[in-house]
C-alpha positions as CSV (number, residue, x, y, z in Angstrom):
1,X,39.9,112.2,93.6
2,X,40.0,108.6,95.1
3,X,40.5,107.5,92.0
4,X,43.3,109.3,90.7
5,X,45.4,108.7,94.3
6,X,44.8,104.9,93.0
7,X,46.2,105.7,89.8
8,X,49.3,107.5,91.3
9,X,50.3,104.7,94.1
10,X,49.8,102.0,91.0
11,X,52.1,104.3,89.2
12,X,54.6,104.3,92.3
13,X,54.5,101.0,93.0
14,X,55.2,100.3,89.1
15,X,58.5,102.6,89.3
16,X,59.6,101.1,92.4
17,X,59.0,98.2,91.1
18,X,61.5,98.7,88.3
19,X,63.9,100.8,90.1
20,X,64.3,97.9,92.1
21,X,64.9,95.2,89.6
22,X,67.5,98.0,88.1
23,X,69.0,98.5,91.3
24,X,69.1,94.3,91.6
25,X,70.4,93.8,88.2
26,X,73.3,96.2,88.7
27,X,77.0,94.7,89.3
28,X,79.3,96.6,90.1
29,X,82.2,96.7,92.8
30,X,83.4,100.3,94.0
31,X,86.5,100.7,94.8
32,X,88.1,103.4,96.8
33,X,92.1,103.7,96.3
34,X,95.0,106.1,96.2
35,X,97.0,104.5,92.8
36,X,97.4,106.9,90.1
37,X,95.3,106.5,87.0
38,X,97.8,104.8,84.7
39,X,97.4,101.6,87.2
40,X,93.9,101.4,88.1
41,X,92.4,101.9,84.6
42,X,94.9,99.3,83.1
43,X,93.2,97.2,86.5
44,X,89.8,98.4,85.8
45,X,90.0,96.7,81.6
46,X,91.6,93.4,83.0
47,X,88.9,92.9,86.0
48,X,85.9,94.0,83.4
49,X,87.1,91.5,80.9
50,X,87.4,88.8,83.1
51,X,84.3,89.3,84.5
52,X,81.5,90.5,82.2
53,X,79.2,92.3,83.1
54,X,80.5,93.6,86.5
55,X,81.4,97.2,86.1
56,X,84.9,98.4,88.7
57,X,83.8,101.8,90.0
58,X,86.8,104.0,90.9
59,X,86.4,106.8,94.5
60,X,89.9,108.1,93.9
61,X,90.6,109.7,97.3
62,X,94.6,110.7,99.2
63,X,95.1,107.4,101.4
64,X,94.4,109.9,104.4
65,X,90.7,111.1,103.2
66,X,89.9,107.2,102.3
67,X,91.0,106.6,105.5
68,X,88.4,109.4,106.9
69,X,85.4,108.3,104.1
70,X,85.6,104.9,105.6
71,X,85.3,106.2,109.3
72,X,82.4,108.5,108.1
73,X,80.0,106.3,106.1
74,X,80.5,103.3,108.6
75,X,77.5,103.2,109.1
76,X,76.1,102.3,105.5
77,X,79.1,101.6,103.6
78,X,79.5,102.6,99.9
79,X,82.5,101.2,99.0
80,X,83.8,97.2,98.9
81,X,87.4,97.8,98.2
82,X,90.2,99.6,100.0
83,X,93.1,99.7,97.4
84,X,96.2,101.6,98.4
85,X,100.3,101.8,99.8
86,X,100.3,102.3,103.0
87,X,99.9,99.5,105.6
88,X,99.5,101.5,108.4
89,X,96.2,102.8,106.6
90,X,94.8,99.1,106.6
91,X,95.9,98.4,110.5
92,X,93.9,101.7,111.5
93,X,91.0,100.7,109.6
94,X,90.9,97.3,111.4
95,X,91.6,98.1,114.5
96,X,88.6,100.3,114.1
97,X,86.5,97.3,112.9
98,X,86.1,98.7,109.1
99,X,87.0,95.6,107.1
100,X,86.2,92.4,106.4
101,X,88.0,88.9,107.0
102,X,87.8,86.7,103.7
103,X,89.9,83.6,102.8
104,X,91.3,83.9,99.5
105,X,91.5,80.4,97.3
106,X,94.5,78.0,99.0
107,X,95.9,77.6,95.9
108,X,96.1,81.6,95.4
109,X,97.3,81.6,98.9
110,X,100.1,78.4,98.7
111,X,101.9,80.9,95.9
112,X,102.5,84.1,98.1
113,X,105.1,83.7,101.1
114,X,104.2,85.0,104.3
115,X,106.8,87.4,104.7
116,X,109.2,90.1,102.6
117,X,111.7,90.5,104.8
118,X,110.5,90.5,108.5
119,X,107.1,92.3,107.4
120,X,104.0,90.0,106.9
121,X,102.6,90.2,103.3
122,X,99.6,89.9,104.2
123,X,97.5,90.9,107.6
124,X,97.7,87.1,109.5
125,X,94.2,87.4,110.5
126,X,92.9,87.6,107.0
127,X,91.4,91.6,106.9
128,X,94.0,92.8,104.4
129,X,96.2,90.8,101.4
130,X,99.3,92.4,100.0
131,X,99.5,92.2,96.5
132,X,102.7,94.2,95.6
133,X,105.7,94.8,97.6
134,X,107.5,98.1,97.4
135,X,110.1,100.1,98.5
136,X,111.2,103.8,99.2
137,X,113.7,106.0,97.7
138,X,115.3,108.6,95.6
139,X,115.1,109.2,91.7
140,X,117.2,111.6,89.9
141,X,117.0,113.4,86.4
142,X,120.5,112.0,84.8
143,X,121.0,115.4,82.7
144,X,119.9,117.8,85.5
145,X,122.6,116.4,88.2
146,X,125.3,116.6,85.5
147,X,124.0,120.1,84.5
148,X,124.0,121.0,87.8
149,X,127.2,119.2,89.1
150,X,125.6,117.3,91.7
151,X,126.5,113.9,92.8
152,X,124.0,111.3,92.3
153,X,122.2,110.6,95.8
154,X,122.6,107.2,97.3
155,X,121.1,107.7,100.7
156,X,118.5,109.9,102.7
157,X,121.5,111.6,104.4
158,X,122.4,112.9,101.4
159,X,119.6,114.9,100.7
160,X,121.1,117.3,103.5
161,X,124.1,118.2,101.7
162,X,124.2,121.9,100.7
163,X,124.9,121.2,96.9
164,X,121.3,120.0,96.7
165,X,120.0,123.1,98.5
166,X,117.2,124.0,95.8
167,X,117.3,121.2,93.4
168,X,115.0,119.0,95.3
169,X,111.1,117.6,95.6
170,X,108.9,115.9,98.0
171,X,105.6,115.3,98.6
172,X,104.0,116.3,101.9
173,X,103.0,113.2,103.9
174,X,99.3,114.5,104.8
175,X,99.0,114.2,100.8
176,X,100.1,111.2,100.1
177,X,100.5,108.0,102.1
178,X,103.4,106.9,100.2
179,X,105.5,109.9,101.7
180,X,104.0,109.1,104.9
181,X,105.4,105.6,105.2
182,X,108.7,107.0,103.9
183,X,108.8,109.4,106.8
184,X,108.3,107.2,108.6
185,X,111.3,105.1,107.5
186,X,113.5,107.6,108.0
187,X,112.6,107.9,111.6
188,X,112.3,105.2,112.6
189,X,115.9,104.1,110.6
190,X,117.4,107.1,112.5
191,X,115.6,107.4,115.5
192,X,113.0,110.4,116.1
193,X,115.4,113.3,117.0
194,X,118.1,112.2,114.3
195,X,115.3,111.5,111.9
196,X,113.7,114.8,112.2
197,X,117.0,116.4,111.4
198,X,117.4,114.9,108.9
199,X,113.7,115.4,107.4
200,X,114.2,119.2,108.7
201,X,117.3,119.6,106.8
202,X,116.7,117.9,103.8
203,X,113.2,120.1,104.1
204,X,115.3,123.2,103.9
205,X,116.5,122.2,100.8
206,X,113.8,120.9,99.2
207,X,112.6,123.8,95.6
208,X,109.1,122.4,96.0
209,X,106.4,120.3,98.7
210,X,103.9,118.8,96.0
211,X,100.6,118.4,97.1
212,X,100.4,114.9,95.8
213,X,102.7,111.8,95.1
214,X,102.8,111.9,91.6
215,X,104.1,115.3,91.5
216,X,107.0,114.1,92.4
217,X,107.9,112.2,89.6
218,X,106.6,114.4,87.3
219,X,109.1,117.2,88.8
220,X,111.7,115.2,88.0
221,X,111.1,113.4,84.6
222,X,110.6,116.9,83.4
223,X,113.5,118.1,84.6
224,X,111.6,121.0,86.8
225,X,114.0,119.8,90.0
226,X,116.6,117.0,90.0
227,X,116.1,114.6,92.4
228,X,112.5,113.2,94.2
229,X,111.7,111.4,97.2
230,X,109.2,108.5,95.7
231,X,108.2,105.2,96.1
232,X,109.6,102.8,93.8
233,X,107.3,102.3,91.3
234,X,107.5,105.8,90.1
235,X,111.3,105.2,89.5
236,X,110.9,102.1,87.7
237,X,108.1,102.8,85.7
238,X,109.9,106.6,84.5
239,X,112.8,104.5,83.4
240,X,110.7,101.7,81.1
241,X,109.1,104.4,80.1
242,X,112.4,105.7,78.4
243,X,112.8,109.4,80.8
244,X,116.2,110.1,81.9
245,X,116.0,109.0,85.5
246,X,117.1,106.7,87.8
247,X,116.7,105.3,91.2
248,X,118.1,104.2,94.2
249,X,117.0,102.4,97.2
250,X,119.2,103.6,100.2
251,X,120.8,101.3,102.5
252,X,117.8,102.2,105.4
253,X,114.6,101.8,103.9
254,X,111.6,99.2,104.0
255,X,109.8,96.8,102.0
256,X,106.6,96.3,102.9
257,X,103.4,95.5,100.8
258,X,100.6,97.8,98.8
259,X,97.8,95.9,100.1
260,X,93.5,95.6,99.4
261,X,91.0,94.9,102.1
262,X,86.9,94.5,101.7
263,X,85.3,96.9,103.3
264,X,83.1,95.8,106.3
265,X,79.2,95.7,105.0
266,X,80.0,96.8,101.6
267,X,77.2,96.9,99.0
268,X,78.6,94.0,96.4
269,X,80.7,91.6,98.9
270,X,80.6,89.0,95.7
271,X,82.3,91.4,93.6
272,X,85.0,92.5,96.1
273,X,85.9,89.0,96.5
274,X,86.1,88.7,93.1
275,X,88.6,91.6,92.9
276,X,90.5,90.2,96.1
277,X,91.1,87.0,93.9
278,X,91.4,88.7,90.7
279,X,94.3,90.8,92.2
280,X,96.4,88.2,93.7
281,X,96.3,85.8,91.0
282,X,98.0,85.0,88.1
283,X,96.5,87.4,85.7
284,X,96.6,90.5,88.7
285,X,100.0,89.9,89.3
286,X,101.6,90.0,85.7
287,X,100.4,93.4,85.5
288,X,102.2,94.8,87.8
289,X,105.3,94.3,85.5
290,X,103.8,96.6,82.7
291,X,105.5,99.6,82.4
292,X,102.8,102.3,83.4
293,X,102.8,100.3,86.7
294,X,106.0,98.8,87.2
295,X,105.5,97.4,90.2
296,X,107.0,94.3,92.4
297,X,104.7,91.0,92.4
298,X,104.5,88.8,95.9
299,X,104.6,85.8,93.6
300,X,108.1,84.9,94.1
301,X,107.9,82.3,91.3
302,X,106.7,85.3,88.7
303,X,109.7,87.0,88.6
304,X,111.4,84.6,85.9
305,X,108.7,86.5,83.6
306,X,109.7,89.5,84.8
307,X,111.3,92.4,81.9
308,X,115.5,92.4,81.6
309,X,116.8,93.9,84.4
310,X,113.3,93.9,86.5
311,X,114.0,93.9,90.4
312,X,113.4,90.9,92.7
313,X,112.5,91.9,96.5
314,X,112.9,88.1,97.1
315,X,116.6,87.9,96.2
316,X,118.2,91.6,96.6
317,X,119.1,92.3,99.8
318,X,116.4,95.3,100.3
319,X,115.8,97.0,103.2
320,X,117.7,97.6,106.6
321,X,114.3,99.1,108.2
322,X,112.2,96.4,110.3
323,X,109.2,98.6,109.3
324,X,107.1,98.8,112.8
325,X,103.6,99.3,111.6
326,X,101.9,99.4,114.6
327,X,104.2,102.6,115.8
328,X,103.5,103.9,112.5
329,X,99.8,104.0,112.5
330,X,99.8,105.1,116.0
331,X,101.1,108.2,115.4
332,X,100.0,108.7,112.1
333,X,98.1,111.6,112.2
334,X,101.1,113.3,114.7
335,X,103.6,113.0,112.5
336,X,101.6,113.9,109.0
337,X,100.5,117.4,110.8
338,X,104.5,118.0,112.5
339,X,105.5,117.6,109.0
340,X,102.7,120.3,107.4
341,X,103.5,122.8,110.4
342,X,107.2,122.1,110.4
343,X,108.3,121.7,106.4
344,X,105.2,122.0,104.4
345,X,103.4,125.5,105.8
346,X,107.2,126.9,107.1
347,X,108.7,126.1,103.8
348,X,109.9,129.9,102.6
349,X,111.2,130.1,106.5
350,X,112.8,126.7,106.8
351,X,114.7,127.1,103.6
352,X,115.4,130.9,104.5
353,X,117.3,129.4,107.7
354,X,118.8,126.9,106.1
355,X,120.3,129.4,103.4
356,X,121.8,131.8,105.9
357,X,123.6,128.4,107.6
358,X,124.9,127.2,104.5
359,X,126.5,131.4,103.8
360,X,127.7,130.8,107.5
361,X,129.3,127.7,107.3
362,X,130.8,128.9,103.7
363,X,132.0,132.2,105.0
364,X,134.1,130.4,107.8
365,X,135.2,127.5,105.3
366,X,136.7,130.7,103.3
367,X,138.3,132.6,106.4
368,X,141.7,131.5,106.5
369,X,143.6,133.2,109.3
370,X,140.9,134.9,110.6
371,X,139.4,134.0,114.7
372,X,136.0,132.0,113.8
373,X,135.5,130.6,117.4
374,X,132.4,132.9,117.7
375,X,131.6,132.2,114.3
376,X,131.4,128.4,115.2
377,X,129.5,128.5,118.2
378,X,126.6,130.8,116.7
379,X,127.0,128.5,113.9
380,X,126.4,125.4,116.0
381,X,123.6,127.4,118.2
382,X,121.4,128.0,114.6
383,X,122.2,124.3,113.6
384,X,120.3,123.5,116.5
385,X,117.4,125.7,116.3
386,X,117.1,124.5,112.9
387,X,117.1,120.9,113.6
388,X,115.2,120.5,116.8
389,X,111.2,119.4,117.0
390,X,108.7,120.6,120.0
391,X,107.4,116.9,120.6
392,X,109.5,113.9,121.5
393,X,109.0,110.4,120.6
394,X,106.8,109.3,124.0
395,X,104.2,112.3,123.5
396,X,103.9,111.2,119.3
397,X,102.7,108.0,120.3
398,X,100.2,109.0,123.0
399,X,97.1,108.0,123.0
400,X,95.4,110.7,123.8
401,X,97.9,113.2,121.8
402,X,96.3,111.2,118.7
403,X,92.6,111.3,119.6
404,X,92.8,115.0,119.3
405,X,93.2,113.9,115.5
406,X,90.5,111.8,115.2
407,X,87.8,112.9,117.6
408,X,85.6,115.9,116.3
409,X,85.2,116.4,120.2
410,X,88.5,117.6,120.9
411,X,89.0,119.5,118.3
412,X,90.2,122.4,120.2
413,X,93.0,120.4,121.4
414,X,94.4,119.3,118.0
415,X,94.2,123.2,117.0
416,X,95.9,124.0,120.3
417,X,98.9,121.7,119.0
418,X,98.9,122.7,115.8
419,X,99.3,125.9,116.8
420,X,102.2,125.9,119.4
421,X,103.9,123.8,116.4
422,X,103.4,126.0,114.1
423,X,104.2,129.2,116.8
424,X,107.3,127.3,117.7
425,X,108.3,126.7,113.9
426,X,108.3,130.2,113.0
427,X,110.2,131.5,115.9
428,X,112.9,129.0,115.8
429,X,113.5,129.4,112.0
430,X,113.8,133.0,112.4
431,X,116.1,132.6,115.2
432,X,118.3,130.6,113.4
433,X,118.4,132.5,110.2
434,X,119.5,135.7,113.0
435,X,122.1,133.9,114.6
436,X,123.8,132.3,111.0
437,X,123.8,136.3,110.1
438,X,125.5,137.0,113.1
439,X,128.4,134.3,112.8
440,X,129.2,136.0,109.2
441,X,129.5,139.6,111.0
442,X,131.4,137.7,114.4
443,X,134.4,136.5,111.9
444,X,137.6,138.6,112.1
């Protein structure tokens, strides 16, 4: 008996042995990120071939869950990367400790400017390093609009014009980090009540809430709705890609940077350095101007390389947002779950609402000679129920209003707000929807 329990611990110690030389001779860096597949496999060839032997491991998670899978493993890390849009996601994630500071080569460093705009490129205390710069906006289908007779959109106030009721797409923002940062620009480019209108409105006449980005664009190259709220690099890589599309970036948006950060005790630090470098030199950067990616370099000096017609963030005049990123991430999770209970989850109701408005407002419009006084006032009272939010700007950004989204210990709370949002929702858009019928009855 003695005998054979020496046998089986030589036989343990043997596999241990070569587990752990396996284990050792393993390279690989694991990256988690939100970027479609057409970028990150093009990414994942270029970083292989430049580095033999080290293979790029892809955790494709929704900015929001990488967020959340970060939190969660803290403890014992198994990623190195963070790869995605939204900036806000990267702030969170430091202020919570989760990444790592690293100093990139100074020559990599000399070539990127610290700035696009009034936004830093990169974070100044070296946690996270933008290495694309995009923007926010609207791409149509060319043949759908002139199908349709619809104007082609220029700005985010357009999407609230009746003509479009039906014909358009968005993504919801708890889905995708790219619609929440363009949320986000619209409120804070209009200010949180004005903004919510707006988002409200244009919710109303949205066909379809995708459950991720990339629906979007699909929706639209396709020619399934005519018009999408995307980020630009699913505009601009649709139209090199020959689709019938184009895009527009409205007079209030933001340029601000897709960024990477290594994650805080990651298993393969070497590696994620390597990628860091890999991503914001020469060789990174020229790939963002291949059509399946079709993205904007923060190499200034790279855009004489760039295809015909390629745009420069350096010398349009972009923007009109000074993005606020710390507003952003601080009420993150508050405005990604108003959004679900408002737009996303109310949908059928919202646009229901909205319908019976637009039949109101087109029933007075055709009442010439007839008294409409009562017909404008109900008309202005369901306007207003269908508009209007049941949190202001101060209680979004409260502390403690956001813990209930990110503490398992008060998860009673966060239900308890979801659900007068969602209670509140449904009664006002009914409401409204009662009222508009009534101004069509009140004309005479």
């Amino acid at each position: 008996m003695g005998r054979v329990m020496r046998i089986l611990v030589m036989v343990g110690l043997a596999l241990g042995l070569a587990l752990g030389v396996a284990t050792a001779g393993t390279k690989e860096v694991i990256v988690v990120t939100s970027f479609p597949k057409e970028l990150f496999e093009n990414y994942k060839k270029a970083f292989e071939a430049r580095h033999p032997g080290v293979s790029m491991v892809i955790n494709a998670k929704q900015t929001n869950a990488g967020v959340t899978y970060l939190q969660e493993t803290k403890a014992r890390p198994a990623a190195d990367i963070f790869w995605v849009s939204a900036p806000d996601a990267f702030q969170a994630l430091k202020t919570d400790g989760l990444l790592e500071k690293y100093s990139p080569p100074k020559e990599t460093l000399a070539r990127i400017p610290a700035k696009i705009g009034a936004f830093p490129i990169s974070d100044p205390d070296g946690t996270y390093f933008g290495f694309a710069v995009s923007g926010y906006g609207l791409m149509w289908n060319k043949p759908y609009v002139q199908a349709h007779k619809l104007p082609e959109p220029k700005e985010w106030t357009d999407l609230t014009d009746p003509r479009y009721y039906g014909h358009l797409v968005i993504s919801a923002p708890s889905r995708s980090g790219t619609t929440h940062l363009t949320i986000e620009v619209i409120l804070q480019a209009y200010g949180w009540e004005k903004g919510w209108a707006l988002l409200l409105n244009s919710g109303g006449n949205m066909g379809s809430i995708t459950e991720r980005s990339f629906g979007v664009p699909e929706a639209v190259n396709t020619g399934q709705y005519g018009i999408g709220v995307v980020i630009d690099f699913f505009g601009l890589s649709a139209i090199a890609s020959g689709f019938p599309v184009d895009f527009v970036y409205p007079s209030l948006t933001s340029v601000v940077p897709a960024s990477v950060g290594i994650v805080k005790g990651g298993p393969n630090p070497e590696n994620a350095r390597a990628f860091v470098n890999f991503l914001l030199g020469e060789e990174g950067q020229m790939l963002l101007f291949s059509k399946e990616i079709a993205r904007l370099p923060v190499i200034p000096d790279l855009y004489t390389k760039a295809p015909a017609g390629y745009p420069n963030p350096f010398k349009m005049k972009m923007g009109g947002v000074d993005f606020n990123n710390k507003l952003s991430s601080g009420r993150r999770n508050v405005v990604n779950s108003m959004f679900d209970h408002l737009i996303t989850f109310r949908h059928a109701e919202l646009r229901a609402a909205w319908g019976a408005f637009y039949r109101a407002e087109e029933a007075i419009a055709k009442a010439a000679g007839k008294d409409v006084t009562q017909a404008r006032a109900l008309v202005a009272e369901a306007r207003k129920l269908v508009s209007s939010v049941p949190v202001d700007a101060r209680k979004a950004g409260d502390k403690e209003v956001n813990a209930a989204f990110t503490d398992k210990t008060k998860a009673d709370a966060k239900s308890k707000l979801e659900t007068e949002w969602d209670t509140f929702a449904k009664a006002s858009y009914a409401k409204a929807k009662e009222v508009a019928e009534k101004a069509v009855a009140a004309i005479r």
